[in-house]
C-alpha positions as CSV (number, residue, x, y, z in Angstrom):
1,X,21.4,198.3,78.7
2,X,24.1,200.9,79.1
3,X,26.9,201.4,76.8
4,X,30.3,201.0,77.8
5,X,32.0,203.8,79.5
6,X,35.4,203.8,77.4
7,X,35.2,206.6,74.9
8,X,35.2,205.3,71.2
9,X,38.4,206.6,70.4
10,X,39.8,204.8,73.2
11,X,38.2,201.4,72.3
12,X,39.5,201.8,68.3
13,X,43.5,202.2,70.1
14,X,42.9,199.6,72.4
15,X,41.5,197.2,70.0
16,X,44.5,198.0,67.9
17,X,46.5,196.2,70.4
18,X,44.9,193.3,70.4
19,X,47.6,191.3,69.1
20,X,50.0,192.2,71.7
21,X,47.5,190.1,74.2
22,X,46.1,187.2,71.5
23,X,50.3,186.3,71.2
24,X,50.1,184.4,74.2
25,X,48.1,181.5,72.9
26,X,47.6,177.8,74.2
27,X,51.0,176.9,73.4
28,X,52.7,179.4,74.9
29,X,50.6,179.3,78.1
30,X,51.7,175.6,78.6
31,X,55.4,176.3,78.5
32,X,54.5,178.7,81.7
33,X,54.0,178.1,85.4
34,X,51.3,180.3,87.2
35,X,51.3,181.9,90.5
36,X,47.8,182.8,91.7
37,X,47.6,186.3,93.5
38,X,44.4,187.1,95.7
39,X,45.2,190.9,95.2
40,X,43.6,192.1,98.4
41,X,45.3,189.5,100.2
42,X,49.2,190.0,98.6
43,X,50.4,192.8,99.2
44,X,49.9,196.2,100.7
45,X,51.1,199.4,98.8
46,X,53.9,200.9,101.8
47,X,55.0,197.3,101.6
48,X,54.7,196.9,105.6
49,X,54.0,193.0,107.1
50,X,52.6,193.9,110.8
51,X,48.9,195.0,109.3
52,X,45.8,193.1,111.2
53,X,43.3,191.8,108.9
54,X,39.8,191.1,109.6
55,X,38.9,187.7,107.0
56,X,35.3,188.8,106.1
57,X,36.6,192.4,104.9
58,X,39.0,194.4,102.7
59,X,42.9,194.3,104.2
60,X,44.0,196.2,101.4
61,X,46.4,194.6,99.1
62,X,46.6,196.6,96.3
63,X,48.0,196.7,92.1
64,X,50.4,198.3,93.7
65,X,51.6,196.6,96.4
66,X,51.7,193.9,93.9
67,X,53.9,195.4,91.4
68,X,56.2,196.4,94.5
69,X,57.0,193.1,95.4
70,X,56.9,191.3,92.0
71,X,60.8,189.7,93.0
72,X,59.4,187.0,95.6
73,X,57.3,185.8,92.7
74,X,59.7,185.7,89.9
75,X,62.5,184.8,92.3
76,X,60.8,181.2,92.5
77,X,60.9,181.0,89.0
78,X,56.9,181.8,88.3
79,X,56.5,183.0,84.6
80,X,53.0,184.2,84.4
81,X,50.8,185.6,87.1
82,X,46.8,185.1,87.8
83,X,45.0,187.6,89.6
84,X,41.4,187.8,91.3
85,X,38.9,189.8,89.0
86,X,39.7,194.0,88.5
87,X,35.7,195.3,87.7
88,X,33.9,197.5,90.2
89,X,32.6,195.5,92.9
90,X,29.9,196.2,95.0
91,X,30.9,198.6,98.5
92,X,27.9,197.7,100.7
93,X,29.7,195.1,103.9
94,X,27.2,192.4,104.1
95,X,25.9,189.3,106.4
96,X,29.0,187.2,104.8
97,X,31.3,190.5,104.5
98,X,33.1,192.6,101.7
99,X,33.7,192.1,98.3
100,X,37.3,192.0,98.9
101,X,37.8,189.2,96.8
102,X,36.3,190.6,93.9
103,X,33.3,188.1,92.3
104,X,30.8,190.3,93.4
105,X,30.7,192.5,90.1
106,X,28.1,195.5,90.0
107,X,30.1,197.9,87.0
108,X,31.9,195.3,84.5
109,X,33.4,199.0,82.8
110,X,34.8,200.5,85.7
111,X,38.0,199.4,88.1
112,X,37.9,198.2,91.1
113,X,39.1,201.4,92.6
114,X,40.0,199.4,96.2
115,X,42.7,198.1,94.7
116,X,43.7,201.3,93.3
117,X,44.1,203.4,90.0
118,X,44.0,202.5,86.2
119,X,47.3,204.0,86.1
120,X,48.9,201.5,89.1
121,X,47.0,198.7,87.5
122,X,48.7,199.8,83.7
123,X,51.7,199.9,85.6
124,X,51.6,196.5,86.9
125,X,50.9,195.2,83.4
126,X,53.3,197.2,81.9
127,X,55.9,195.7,84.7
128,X,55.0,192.1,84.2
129,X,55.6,192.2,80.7
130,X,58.7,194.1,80.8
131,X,59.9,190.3,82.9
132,X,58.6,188.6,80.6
133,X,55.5,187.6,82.2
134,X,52.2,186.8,81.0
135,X,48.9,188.4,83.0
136,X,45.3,185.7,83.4
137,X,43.2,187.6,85.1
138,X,39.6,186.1,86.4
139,X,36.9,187.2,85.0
140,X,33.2,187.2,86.3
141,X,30.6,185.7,83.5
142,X,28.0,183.9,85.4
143,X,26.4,186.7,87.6
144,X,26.3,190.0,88.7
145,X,25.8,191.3,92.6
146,X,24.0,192.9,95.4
147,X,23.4,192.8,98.8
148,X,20.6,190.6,99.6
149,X,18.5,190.8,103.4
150,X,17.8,187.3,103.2
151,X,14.1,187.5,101.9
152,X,13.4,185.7,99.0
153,X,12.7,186.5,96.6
154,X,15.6,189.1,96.3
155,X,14.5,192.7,95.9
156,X,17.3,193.7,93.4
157,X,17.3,197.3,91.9
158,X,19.0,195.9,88.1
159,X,18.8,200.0,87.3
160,X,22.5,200.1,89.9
161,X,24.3,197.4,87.4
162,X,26.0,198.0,84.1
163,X,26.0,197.6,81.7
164,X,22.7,194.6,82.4
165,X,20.3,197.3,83.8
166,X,17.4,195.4,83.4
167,X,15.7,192.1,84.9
168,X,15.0,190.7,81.6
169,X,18.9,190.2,81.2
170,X,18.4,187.9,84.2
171,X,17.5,184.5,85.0
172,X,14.1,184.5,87.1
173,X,15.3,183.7,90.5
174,X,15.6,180.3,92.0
175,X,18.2,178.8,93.8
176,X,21.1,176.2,92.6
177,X,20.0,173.0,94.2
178,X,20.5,170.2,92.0
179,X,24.2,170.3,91.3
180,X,23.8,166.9,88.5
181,X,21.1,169.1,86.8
182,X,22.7,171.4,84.2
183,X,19.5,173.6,83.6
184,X,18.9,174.0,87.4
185,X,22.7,174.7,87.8
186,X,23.0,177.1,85.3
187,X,20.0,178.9,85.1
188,X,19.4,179.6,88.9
189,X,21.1,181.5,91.6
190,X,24.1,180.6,93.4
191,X,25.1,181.7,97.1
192,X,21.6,182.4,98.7
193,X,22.7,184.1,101.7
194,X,24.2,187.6,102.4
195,X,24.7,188.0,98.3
196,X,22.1,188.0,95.8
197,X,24.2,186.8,92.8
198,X,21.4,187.8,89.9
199,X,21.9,184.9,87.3
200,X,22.9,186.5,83.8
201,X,20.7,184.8,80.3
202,X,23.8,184.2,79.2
203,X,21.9,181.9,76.6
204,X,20.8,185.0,75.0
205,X,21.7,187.3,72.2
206,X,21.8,190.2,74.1
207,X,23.7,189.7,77.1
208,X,26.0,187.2,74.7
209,X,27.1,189.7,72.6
210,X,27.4,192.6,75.5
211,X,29.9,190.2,77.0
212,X,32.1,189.4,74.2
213,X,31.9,193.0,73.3
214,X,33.2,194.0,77.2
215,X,36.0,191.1,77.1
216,X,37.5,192.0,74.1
217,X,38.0,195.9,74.9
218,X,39.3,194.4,78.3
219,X,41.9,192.3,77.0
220,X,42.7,194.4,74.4
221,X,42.5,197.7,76.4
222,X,44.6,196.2,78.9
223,X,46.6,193.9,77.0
224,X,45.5,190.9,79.0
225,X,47.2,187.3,78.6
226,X,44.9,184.9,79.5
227,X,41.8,184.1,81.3
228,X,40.5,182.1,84.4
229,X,36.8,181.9,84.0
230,X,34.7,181.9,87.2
231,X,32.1,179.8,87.7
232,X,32.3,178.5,83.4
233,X,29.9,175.5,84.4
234,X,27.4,177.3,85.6
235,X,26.5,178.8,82.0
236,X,25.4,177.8,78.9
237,X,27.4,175.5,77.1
238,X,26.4,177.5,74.1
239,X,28.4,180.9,75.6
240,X,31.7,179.7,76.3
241,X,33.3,179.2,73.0
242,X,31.9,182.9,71.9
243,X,33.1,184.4,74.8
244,X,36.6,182.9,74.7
245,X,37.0,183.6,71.0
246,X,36.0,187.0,71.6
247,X,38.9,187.4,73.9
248,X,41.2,186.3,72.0
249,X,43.5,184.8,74.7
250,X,44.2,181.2,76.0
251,X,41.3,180.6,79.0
252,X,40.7,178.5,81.5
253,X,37.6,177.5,82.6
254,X,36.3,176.9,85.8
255,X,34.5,173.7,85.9
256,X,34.5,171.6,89.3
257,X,34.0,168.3,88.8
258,X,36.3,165.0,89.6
259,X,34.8,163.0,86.8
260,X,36.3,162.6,83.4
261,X,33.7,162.7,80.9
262,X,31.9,166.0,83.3
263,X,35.1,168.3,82.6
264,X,36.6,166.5,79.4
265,X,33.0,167.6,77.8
266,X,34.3,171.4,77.6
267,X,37.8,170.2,76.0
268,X,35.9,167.8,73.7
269,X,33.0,169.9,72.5
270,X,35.1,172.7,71.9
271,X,33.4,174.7,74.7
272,X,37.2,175.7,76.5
273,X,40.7,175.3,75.4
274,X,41.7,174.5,79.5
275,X,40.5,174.2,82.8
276,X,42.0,173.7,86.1
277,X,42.6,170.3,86.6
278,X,40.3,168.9,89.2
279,X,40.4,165.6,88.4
280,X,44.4,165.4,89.4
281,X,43.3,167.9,92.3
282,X,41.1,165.5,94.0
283,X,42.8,162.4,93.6
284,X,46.2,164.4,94.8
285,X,44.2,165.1,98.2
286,X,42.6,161.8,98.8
287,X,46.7,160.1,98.2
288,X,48.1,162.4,100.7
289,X,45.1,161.6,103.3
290,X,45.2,157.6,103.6
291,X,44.7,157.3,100.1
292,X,46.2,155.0,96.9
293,X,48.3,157.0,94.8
294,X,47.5,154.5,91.9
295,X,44.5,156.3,91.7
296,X,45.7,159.1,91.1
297,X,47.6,157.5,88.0
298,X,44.3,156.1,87.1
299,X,42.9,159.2,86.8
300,X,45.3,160.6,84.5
301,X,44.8,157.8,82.3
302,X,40.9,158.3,81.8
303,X,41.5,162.0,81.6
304,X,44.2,161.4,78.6
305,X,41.8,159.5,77.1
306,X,38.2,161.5,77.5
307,X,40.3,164.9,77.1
308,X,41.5,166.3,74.0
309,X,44.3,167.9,75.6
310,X,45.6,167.4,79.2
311,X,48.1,169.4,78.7
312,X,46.4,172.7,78.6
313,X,44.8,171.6,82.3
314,X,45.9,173.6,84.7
315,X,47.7,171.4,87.5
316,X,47.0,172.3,91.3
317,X,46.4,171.3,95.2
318,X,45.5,174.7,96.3
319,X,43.1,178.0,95.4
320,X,41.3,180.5,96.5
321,X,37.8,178.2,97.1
322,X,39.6,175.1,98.5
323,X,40.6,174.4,102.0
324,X,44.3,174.5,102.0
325,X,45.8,171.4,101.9
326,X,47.8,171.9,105.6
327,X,44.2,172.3,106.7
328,X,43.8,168.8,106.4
329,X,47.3,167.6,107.5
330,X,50.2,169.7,108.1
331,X,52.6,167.5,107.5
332,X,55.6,169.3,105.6
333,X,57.2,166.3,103.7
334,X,53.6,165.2,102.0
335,X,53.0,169.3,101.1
336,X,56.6,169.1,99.8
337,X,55.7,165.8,97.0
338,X,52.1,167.4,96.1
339,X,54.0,171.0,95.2
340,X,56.7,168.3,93.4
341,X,53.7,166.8,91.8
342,X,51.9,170.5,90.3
343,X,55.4,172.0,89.3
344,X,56.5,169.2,87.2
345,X,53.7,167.2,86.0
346,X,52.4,168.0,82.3
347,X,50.2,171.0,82.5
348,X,50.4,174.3,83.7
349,X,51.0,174.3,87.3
350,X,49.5,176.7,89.0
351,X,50.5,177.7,92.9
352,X,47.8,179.9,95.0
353,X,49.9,182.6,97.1
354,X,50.6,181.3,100.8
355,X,50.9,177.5,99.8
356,X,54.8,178.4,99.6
357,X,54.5,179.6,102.9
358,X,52.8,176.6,104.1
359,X,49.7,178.3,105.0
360,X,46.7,176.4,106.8
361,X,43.4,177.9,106.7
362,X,40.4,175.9,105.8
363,X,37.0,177.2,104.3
364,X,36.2,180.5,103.0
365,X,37.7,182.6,104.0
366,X,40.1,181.4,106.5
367,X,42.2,180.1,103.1
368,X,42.7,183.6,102.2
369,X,45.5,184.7,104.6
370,X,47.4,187.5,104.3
371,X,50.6,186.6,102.5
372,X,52.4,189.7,104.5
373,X,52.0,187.5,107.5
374,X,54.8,185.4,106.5
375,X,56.7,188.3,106.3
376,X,57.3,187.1,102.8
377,X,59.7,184.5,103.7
378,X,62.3,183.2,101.0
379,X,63.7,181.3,103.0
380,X,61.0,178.6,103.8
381,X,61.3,175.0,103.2
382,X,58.5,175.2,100.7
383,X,59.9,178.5,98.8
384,X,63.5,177.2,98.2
385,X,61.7,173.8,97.1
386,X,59.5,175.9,94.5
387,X,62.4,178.0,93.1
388,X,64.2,174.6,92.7
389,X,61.7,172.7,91.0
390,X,60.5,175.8,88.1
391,X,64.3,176.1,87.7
392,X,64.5,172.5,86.8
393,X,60.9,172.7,84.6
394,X,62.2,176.4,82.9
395,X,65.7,174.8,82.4
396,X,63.8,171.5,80.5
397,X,62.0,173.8,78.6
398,X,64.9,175.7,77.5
399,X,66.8,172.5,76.2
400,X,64.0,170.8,74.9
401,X,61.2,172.1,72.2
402,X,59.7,168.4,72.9
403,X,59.9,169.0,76.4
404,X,56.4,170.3,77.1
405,X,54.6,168.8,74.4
406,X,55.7,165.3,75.6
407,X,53.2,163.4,77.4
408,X,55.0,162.1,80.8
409,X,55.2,158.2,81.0
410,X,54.0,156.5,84.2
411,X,57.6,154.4,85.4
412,X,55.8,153.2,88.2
413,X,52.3,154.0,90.7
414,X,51.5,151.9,93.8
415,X,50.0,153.0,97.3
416,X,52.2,155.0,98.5
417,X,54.5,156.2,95.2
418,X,54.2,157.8,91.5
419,X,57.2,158.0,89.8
420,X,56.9,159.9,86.0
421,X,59.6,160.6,83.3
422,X,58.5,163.9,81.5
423,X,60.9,164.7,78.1
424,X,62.8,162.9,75.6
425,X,65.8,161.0,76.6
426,X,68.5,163.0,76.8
427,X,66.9,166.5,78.5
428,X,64.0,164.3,81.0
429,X,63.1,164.9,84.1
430,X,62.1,161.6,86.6
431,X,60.6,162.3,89.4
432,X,58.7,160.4,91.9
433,X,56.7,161.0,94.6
434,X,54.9,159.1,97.8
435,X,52.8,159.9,100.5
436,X,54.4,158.0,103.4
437,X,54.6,161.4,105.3
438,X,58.2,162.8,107.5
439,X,57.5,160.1,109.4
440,X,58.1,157.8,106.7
441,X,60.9,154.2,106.6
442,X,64.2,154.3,105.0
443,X,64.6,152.0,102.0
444,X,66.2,151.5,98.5
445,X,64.1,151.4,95.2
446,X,65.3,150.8,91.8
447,X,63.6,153.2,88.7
448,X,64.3,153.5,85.2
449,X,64.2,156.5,83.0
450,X,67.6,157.0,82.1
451,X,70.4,155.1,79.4
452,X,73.4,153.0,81.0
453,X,75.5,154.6,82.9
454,X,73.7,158.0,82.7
455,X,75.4,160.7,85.5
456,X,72.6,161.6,86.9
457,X,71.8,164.3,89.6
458,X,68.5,164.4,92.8
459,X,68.2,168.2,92.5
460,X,66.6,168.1,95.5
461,X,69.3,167.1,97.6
462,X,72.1,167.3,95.2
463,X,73.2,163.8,95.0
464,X,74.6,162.4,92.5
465,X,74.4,159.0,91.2
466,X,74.9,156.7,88.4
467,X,72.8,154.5,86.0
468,X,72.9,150.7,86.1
469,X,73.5,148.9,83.0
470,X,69.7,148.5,82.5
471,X,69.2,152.6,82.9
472,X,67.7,152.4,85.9
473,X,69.0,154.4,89.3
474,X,68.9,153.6,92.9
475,X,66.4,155.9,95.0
476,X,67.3,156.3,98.4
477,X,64.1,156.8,100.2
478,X,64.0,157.8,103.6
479,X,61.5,160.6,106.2
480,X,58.9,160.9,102.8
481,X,60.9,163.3,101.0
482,X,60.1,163.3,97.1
483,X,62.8,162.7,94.5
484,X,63.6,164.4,90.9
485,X,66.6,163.7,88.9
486,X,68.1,164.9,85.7
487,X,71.1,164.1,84.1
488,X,74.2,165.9,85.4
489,X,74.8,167.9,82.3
490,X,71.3,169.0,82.6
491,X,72.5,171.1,85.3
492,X,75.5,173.0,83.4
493,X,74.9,176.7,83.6
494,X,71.4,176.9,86.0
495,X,73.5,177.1,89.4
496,X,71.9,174.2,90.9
497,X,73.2,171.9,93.3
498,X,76.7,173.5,92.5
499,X,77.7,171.4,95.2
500,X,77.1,167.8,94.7
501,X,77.2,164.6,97.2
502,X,77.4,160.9,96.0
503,X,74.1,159.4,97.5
504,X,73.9,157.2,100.1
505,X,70.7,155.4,102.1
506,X,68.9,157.9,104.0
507,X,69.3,157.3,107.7
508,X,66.8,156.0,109.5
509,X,64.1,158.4,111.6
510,X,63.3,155.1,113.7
511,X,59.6,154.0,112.1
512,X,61.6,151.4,110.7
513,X,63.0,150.4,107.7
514,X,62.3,148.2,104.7
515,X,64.5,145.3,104.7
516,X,66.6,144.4,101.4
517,X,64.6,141.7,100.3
518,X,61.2,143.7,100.3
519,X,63.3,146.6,98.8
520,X,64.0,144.2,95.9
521,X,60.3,143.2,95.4
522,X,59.5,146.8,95.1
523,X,62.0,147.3,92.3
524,X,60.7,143.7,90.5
525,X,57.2,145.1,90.9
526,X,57.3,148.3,88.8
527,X,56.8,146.2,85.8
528,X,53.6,144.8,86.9
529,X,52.5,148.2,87.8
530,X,53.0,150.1,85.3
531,X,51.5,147.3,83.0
532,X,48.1,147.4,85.2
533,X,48.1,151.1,84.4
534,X,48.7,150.6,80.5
């Protein structure tokens, strides 16, 4: 095994600086919303838009590129970055392309010099924090890579990776097959084809303590945030809580499963402190695409219940292994309420680069656009929705200690709505959402949340509107838009919706609209829903 490649003087300053990066604990992480850079795929350093991009292989986004155009991130109100994994990857373009993405780790102490120097990646860092920004960067635990010619079993020269320079550091190889079986999914290969992905023995001492030794002088050297952890079901249960304590930062763990008691097992058995929130994610998909929103509401349920903390889940529709969700219907009012849904549900809401944009790719790697294709356009629909909707969540937070801390209560979930009050009473924020698409009816609902008489604002059209003398408001409904109101002093001081209009039924986009008794029966049955939900 070879020793790291940061001189020991080095290590002894950066460890002393560990406490600059372990500041941004679980806490503080939740009071944050994420934007998820590809780094290859964000921006390029001369800041031009008109570069072609082959999807397979580098189109050379770079730190620097990134640190260029921090605004169009922090103008939507984003308060913490992610960013794809900055080791040495391996150079060699093969049968399924480049390691532009950066999980194909062959030096865990080096750079990834394609996306430029330490000194432009220090200077990002340095630039984040300077806004006030927190840094997760993924991080590569489960494997380490080469190029494979497609005969098994792979002919891997360990001698080319550091620091595991061995075989005995490795898994013997086999491929993942079994994805119920935990010892067949965690100690065999994954990706067979084009990348030999050599399986680390995480499970023992040796390659154990070489990682927690590398991720602390990482975080520390590079006064790191936080964590997304590749891949964090496919190793040892054992590893995790080592490896994250190590760090000394908040982490998320990457575990892909829709069922409760699968992911709520890491939370639960103290294995991770978070993890992207699949179970929401899959639920939020299936809603928008002929689905029952109830379920999702259901699913939030058993994952409050089999999870220790849902609020340290990382809420999302979109990343960098996922089809994106105009892939699978392009319709802009239903990609308006799921980014309504991620931004102010509890959680940390995370938003992969290009979903602002609207982007539609499907599979790897046709989901990794080039955000310079938008030209970076703040302007579109989904943009100005996103700054609206983080100035709304930063604004609660900034009122209200209780704010994030407060679970959100369920007001009312059918088939095609979800309306939530997140906050105490006073500072909250109600907002509901439904999946009945821009070509959806006009209609009225009636939803609580607020006290009689309330003043209460929809931020995203800036109506205003008043409480009845049971607290409940009148939703005008109309073409699937979502809804979110706050109370009108909320407002004072943010700049939005300066200008206000009284609200008024939405006019009808001729699918036809509800008539006023089945509006009514919608309002008398949000008690019976949200008591089947209890």
């Amino acid at each position: 095994m070879r020793t790291s490649t940061i001189g020991g003087a080095a290590i002894a300053a950066a460890l002393g600086f560990a406490g600059v990066a372990s500041a941004a604990n679980a806490t503080e992480w939740k009071s944050r919303s994420i934007y998820q850079v590809m780094i290859d795929r964000y921006a390029l350093t001369d800041g031009s838009t008109d570069a072609t991009c082959e999807m397979h292989e580098f189109c050379g986004g770079t730190w620097r590129g990134l640190l260029n155009n921090l605004d169009y991130i922090q103008d939507m109100g984003f308060t913490a970055l992610q960013i794809s994994p900055i080791v040495k990857n391996i150079d060699e373009d093969t049968a399924v392309g480049t390691a532009y993405h950066g999980y194909w780790p062959v030096d865990n102490y080096a750079l990834n010099d394609k996306y430029g120097t330490e000194q432009d990646f220090r200077d990002l860092v340095d630039e984040l924090h300077r806004r006030d920004m927190l840094l997760m960067v993924d991080v590569v635990v489960n494997h380490m890579a080469q190029a494979f010619d497609n005969v098994v079993p792979p002919k891997v020269d360990y001698s080319k990776l550091n620091p595991f320079d061995d075989e005995k550091y490795f898994h013997p190889y086999c491929n993942v097959t079994e994805w119920e079986n935990s010892t067949n999914y965690q100690d065999c290969w994954l990706y067979p084809y084009g990348i030999a992905l050599a399986d680390l023995a995480t499970e023992t001492t040796e390659v154990a303590d070489e990682m927690n030794k590398w991720i602390a002088e990482l975080v520390a050297n590079y006064s790191i945030d936080g964590l997304r952890i590749d891949a964090a079901k496919h190793v040892n249960d054992e590893f995790l809580p080592g490896f994250v304590e190590a760090s000394g930062v908040f982490s998320l763990g990457e575990v892909l499963t829709g069922e409760p008691d699968d992911m709520c097992r890491y939370q639960t058995l103290g294995l991770l402190p978070g993890m992207p929130n699949y179970l929401d994610f899959y639920k939020l998909n299936s809603a928008f695409n002929g689905g029952s929103l109830v379920d999702l509401a259901h699913i939030r349920n058993s994952g409050a219940t089999a999870c220790n903390d849902t609020l340290a889940l990382g809420t999302f529709i979109e990343n960098h292994d996922m089809p994106r969700f105009a892939s699978m219907n392009d319709d802009l009012a239903l990609a308006k309420n799921a980014m309504t849904y991620v931004l102010l549900n509890d959680g940390i809401p995370t938003v992969y680069q290009g979903q602002e944009q609207h982007f539609k790719g499907n599979g790897t790697p046709f989901n990794r656009e080039p955000l310079w294709d938008s030209k970076y356009n703040k302007s579109a629909p989904l943009y100005t929705l996103t700054a609206t909707l983080n100035m709304v969540r930063n604004q609660a937070i900034k009122l209200s200690s209780d704010y994030i801390p407060t679970p959100s209560k369920t007001l009312w979930a059918d088939i095609n709505h979800f309306c939530l009050k997140k906050g105490t009473s006073g500072k909250q924020v109600v907002f509901c959402i439904n999946n009945k698409s821009s070509m959806g009816d006009s209609y009225e609902v009636s939803v609580g949340g607020f006290q009689p008489n309330d003043e209460v604002v929809e931020v995203l059209g800036c109506k205003t509107t008043t409480a009845d003398a049971t607290g409940n408001i009148t939703m005008y409904m109309g073409r699937g838009e979502p809804k979110a109101y706050v109370l009108a002093s909320f407002l004072d001081g943010t700049g939005i919706c300066e200008q206000t209009n009284a609200d008024a039924p939405v006019p009808d986009n001729g699918a036809g609209a509800l008539t006023a008794a089945t509006s009514m029966l919608l309002a008398a049955v949000v008690g019976t829903a949200v008591a089947l939900l209890a």
